[in-house]
Every structure is written in C-alpha cells, then in structure tokens.
N, C-alpha and C positions, 0 to 999 in steps of 0.2 A: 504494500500500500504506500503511496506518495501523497505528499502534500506541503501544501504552502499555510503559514499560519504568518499573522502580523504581529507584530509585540510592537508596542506604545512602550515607551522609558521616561521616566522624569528625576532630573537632576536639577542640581542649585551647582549654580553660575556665578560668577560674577562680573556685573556691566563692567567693559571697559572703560567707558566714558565717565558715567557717573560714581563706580565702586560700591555701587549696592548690589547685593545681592537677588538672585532670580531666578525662576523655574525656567530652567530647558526642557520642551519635548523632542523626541527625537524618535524617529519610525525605523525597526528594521524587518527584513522579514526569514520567519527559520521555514527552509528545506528539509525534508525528511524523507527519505524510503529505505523500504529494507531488501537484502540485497536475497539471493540464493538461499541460501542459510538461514534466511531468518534474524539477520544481523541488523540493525538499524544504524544508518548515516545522516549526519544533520550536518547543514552549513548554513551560515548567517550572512547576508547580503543587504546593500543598504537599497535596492531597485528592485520593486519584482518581476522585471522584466529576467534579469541574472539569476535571479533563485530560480523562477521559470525555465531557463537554458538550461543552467547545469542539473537541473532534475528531470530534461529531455533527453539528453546527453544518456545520462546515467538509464534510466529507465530502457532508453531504446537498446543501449546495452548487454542490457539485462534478457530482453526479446531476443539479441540476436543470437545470443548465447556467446558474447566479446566482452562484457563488462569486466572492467579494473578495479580493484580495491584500490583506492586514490594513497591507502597508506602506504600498502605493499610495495612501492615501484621508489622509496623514499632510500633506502639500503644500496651503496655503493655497488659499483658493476665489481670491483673485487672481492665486494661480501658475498655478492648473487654468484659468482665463478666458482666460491669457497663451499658454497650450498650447496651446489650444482656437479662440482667435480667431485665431490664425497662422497655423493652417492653412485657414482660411475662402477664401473665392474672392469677395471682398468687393471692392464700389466704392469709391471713396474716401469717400464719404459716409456709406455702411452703417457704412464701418468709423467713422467720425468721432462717428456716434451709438453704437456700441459703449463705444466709450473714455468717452462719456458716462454709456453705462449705468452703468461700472465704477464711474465717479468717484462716483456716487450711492450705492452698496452698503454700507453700515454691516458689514456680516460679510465684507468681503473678507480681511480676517486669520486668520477662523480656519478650520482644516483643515475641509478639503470633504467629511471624512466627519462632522465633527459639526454640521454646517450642519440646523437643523430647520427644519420648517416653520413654527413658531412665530419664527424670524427673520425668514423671510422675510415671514412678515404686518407683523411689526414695520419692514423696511423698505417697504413697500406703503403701510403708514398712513402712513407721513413724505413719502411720495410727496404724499397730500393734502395735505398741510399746507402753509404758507408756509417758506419756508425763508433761510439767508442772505443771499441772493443773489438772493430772488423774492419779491414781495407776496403772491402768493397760489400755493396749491397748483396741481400740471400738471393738464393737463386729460385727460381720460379718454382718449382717443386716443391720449398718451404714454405715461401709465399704461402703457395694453394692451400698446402696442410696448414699453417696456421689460421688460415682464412676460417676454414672450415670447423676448426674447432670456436670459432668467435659465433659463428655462425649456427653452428648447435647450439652453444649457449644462449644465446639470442631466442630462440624457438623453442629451447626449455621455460624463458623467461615467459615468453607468449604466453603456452601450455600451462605453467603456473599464473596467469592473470597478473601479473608485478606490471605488462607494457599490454596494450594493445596492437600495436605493430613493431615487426620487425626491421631494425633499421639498416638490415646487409641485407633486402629483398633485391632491391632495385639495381645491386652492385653486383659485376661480373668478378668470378674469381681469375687468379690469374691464371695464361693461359702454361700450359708446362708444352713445352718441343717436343716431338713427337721421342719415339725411344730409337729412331733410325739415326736422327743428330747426335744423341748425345752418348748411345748406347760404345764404350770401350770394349772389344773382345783381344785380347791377347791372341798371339799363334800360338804353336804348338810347340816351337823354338822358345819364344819366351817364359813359355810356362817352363818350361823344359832348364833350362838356366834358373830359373829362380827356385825348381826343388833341388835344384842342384849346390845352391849358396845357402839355401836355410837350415839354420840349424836343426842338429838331428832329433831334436824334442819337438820340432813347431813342423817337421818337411812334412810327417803324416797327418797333419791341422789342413796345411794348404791341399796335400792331396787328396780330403775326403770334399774339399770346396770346389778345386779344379774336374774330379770324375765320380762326385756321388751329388754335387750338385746343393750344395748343404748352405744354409747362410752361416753366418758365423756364430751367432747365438746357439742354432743348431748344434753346428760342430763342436761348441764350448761344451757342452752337455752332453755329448757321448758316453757311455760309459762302458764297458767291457762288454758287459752282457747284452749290449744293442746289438753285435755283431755275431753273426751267424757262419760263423768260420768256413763249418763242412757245405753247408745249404748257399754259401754266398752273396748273404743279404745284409742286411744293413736297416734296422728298423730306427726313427724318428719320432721319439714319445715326450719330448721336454728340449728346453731353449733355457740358458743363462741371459737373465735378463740385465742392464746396469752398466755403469762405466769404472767403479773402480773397485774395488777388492772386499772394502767395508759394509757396499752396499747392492753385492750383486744379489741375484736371486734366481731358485728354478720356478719354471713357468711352462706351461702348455706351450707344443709351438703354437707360431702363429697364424692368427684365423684357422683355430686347429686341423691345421697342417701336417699330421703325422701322419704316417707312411710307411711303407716298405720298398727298400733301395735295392735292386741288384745290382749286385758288386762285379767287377773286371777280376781276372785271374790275379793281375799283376797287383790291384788294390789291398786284394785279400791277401797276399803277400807282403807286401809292404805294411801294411796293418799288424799282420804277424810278427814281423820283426821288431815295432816298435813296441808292442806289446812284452818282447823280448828283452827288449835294452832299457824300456823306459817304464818302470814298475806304474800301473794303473796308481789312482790319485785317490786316497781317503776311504771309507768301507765300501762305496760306492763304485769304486771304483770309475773315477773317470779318467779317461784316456789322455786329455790333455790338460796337464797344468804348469804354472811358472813359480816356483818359490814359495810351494804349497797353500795356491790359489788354484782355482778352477779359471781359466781363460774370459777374461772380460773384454765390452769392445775396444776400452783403452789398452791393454795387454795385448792383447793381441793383433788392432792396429799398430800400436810402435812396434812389433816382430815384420810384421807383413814390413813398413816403412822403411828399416833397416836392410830387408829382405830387396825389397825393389830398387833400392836406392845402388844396391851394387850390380845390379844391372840394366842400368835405363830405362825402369819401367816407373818411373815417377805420377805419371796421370793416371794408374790404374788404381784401382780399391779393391779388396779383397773380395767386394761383391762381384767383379770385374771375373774371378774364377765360377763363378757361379754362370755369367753369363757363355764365357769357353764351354761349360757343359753344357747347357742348351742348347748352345749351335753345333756342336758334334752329335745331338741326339737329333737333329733337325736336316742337319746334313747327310747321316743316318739313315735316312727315311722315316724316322719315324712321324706320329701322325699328333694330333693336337693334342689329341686327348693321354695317347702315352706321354707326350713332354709335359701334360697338366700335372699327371702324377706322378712323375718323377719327380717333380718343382713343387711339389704340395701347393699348389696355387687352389682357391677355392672355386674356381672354375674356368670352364678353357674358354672366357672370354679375355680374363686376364691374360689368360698366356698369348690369344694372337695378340691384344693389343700391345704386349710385349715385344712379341719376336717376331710379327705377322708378314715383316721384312724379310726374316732370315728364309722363310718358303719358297719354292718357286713360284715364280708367278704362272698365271693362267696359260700364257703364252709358251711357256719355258715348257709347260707342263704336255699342251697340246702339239708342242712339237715334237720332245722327244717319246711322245705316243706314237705323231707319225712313221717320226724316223724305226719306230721298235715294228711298226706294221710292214715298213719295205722291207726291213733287213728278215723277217719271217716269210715275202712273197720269194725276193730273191735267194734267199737260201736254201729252198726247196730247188731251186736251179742252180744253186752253186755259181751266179752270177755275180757281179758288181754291178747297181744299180746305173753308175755312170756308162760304163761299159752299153747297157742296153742303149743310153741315148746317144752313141759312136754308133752303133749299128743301125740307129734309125734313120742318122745322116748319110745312111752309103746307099741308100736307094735312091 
C-alpha cells in the first residue's frame, strides 16, 4: 500500500526585523509504501509533486519486478566485491586473480549505486596504459578477464537489488587476437635442446608438458600412483594451485579436467628413470619437487626461464609445450574431439577455437582426397597419372 499524507508543523521564530518572537507554519509531505516483504519506506518532501514521483518510481518498480532498496546500493563497490566474492566457489587461483582485479579498480570506494559507466571506461583505459609497477599496459586477454569479472559482479549486484542497472551493459569487452597471432609453438629441435639443458629433476616436469600435454598446475600435482607404468597411461585427478611455496594448494583440475593420458614408449621410460634417481616427494608421493616443495607456478616458471634462456627460446612459456602437443596430435591426424581429450578442454569448441588453424583446411582436405582417388585409378594400371596426359598429346 502507498500513500501520501501532509503534516502541518508549527515552530516559534524569531522576526528578523523586529526581534519578536513568532509562529512558523511550514507544510511537508510523508511518502510511504511497503516494499516485497512487507517492509515499509517513508521519505519526507517539501512539494507533493516529489513525494508523488518518487512513490511512482518506487511502486512501478515494485510491478516490474526491478525495485531497489534505496538503502542497499549505499555500501562501497569494494564492500559489495567483498560480499560477493565470498561467496564464490572459487580455486585458489581464481580467487588470487580476483583480489587482483580489486587491487586495480580506481572506484572501489564509492557506493555501488553510483558507480557509472563512464568509471568504468575510465578504469578500462588505465588498464592500457603502463602503470607503476609495469612498462607497458596488460595485454588484451587480461583486459577481457578482468572485465568480466567486474562485470559478474555488476549483475550479482542487479540480482541482489543494491542497482537497478548494470553499468558495463553498454560496454564492449576487449577484443583478444585470434590464437593464430599470438599462439608460440616450438619445433621439435627446440624442444629437443631444452630437455637436453634442464636439469635432471625438472627434464621429466617439461617432458610430461611437451608429450602428455599437461598445464603446469597439472604436472605440479603428479604423483606416482597417477602413472600406469605397465598399461601406459597417465591419469589427471588434481592441479597445484598458487605462486609461492607458503600458499600453494591441491585442487580439482581445471573446469574439471581430469583424464586419462596415453603415454609414448619413450615417456614411460623416461618417467621411469626419474622415478629412479629422483625419490617421489612426501607420503604422497609426488613426482616433482624443488627443496621439499611440491612445484609452484613461481618455481617452476624460474626453472623453465633458466631452462630457455640457455637456448634462445626466450618468448616461449611453458604453456608454449602444451601447445607443441597439440599440434603433433593434430598433425597426427587426429580428430577434434581426441585432441579435446587429450587437452581436458570442457568441450571441443574450445579446442577449435584454439587450434582450428592448426587443421587442414577445407581445401587442403579436398584435394589430397582427390589426389588419394587418382593415385587408387592409376595404380590399378601401374601408371603415372602425368604419363597418361603425354599419351593423350600423341594423337
């Protein structure tokens, strides 16, 4: 129920002119309705034109099923992120770049209902830019991911009634390069030279990356019993999540990702020997550690950087072995959906818009179809196809 009520006030004054005392009337008028709940809201207006509006406002609100608790939206955009990301079901890592996104945010102080969209462009540009702490501006792939997480929080905010609209609706995220620009695959030489330089504790880390196809987290988390020596598989049940030693953690892979790998002869070999030399890591036994830690991404990036550095593979990342596997499972022959699950991707759209390059194309495909049809006509005559067009020309 709504309504408008007038209240009449009378106060004692005093003339300016003459200094006596005097009765003030003064007119305001109280707004009132009650909200979903049964909750009751009043605001006092000196026009009843204004009480009028804002209990139009409110009410239609109410109808469309969009109404705001005018209080709720009053709590900083860093209290509502603090609200919001706690209750997430977040990895250690997700959440680690969260805490990042926050740290970046220029408007995390003020309340989340006045947060515009023009802030948030304004923080999106400084995203390009160089910054304290960095030469040059993030690269478009962070960009988007941080976008997106501003942008859930936004739409939880909705969902919980604190805004009635979203102020990153109207905003395009940015756009990321396709993965045919930016994507690095090593050769087979260079892979080839770098398990050759790395130390003998880390050469079996990079070789479950370069031919079992593993992220690093993954490979962090190995642990004896994943490997199937006699059967030659390789199964994928957990990921170290974290950057440094204090604060790493085991985790589901990810977008649960778990698997079963088969292994190369030469892998399951090599597996074996380090198994041999390099006693497994804690009751758990995992496979690879450094100074009785389990491999983290800071750990085991500065190995890989050490590793690359002595052979001029400087612009690669250790994800970079990950993608050598791909494109040998692709070159291969094999088909989408075996490279899905090799890659534990959570489905094979990921994977073409992945590697949808590394395929032959349509063309490539329809020719060497042709080409495999003459060489079945002609070789039932034990001919060369060119041959037959010399003999056409002698008539």
């Amino acid at each position: 129920m709504a309504s408008i009520s007038k209240r009449t006030t009378t106060r004692v004054a005093v003339d300016e002119e003459s200094g006596r005392q005097k009765l003030v009337t003064s007119e305001r008028y109280r707004a009132r309705y009650r909200d979903e709940a049964g909750v009751e809201h009043a605001r006092h207006f000196l026009k009843k034109v204004d009480a009028q509006r804002w209990l139009d406002e409110a009410t239609a609100g109410i109808v469309r099923g969009d109404w705001v608790d005018p209080a709720a939206g009053k709590i900083t955009f860093a209290q509502w992120w603090g609200q919001w990301a706690a209750a997430q079901d977040w990895a250690a890592g997700t959440a680690a770049t969260a805490d990042q996104v926050l740290a970046s945010i220029g408007f995390a102080d003020v309340p989340v209902r006045s947060v515009t969209e023009n802030h948030v462009r304004q923080w999106m540009k400084a995203q390009r830019l160089p910054g304290p702490k960095r030469k040059r501006g993030l690269a478009a792939s962070t960009r988007r991911t941080r976008f997106n997480y501003v942008r859930m929080c936004f739409a939880a905010a909705v969902r919980a009634r604190l805004i009635r609209h979203d102020p990153t609706v109207a905003i395009t995220p940015p756009k990321v390069p396709k993965a045919e620009t930016k994507m690095r695959i090593p050769t087979p030489e260079q892979v080839a030279e770098a398990l050759a330089v790395a130390p003998a504790e880390f050469r079996a880390f990079l070789a479950v990356c370069a031919f079992a196809g593993l992220r690093l987290g993954e490979a962090s988390g190995l642990q004896l019993g994943d490997v199937d020596f006699l059967r030659r598989t390789l199964t994928v049940e957990r990921q170290i999540q974290g950057q440094v030693n204090s604060r790493t953690a085991e985790t589901s892979p990810k977008y649960e990702s778990g698997r079963v790998i088969y292994l190369p002869d030469d892998l399951v070999t090599l597996l074996s020997r380090h198994v041999e030399h390099v006693a497994p890591h804690g009751e758990d036994g995992y496979l690879f550690s450094l100074r009785g830690y389990v491999y983290n991404r800071n750990s085991a990036g500065n190995q890989w950087r050490r590793v690359r550095r002595q052979v001029g593979m400087d612009e690669f990342t250790l994800h970079d072995l990950r993608h050598f596997y791909a494109s040998g499972l692709i070159a291969a022959g094999c088909d989408v959906v075996t490279v899905q699950h090799a890659l534990g991707h959570s489905s094979p759209s990921i994977t073409l818009n992945t590697y949808s390059h590394l395929w032959p194309k349509a063309e490539d495909r329809t020719r060497n179809a042709a080409a495999g049809l003459m060489s079945a006509v002609f070789a039932e005559k034990n001919e060369n196809p060119a041959d037959s067009v010399r003999t056409l020309g002698t008539h």
